[in-house]
C-alpha positions, 0 to 999 in steps of 0.5 A: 519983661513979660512972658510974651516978650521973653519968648519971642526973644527966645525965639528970634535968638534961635532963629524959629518961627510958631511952628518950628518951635512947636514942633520942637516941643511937641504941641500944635502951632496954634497953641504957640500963637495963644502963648504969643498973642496972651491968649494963654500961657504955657504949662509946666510940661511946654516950659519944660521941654523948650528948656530941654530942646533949647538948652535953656534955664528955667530962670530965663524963660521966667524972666529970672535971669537974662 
């Protein structure tokens, strides 16, 4: 599974659209939609703080681990 499609299980599984996420870890709606769309990906810092703001593992959010 590729990021794209990790996240936007993520998303769904926590009930967010691209701005409450954003909001939640602090970056601009836009840059979620990069994310999304493969535009980009995320750095160390946005991965981390969605592992912290969701009580998530860094190994599901990798695809490590479901």
């Amino acid at each position: 599974m590729d990021f794209i499609d990790i996240l936007k299980d993520i998303m769904v599984d926590f009930n967010l659209n691209q701005t409450q996420l954003a909001k939640l870890i602090g970056v601009k709606q836009s840059q979620v939609s990069e994310w999304l769309s493969g535009k980009s990906k995320p750095g160390y810092d946005s991965l981390r703080a969605i592992c912290k703001a969701l009580d998530i593992s860094a190994d599901r959010i990798l695809g490590l681990k479901d």
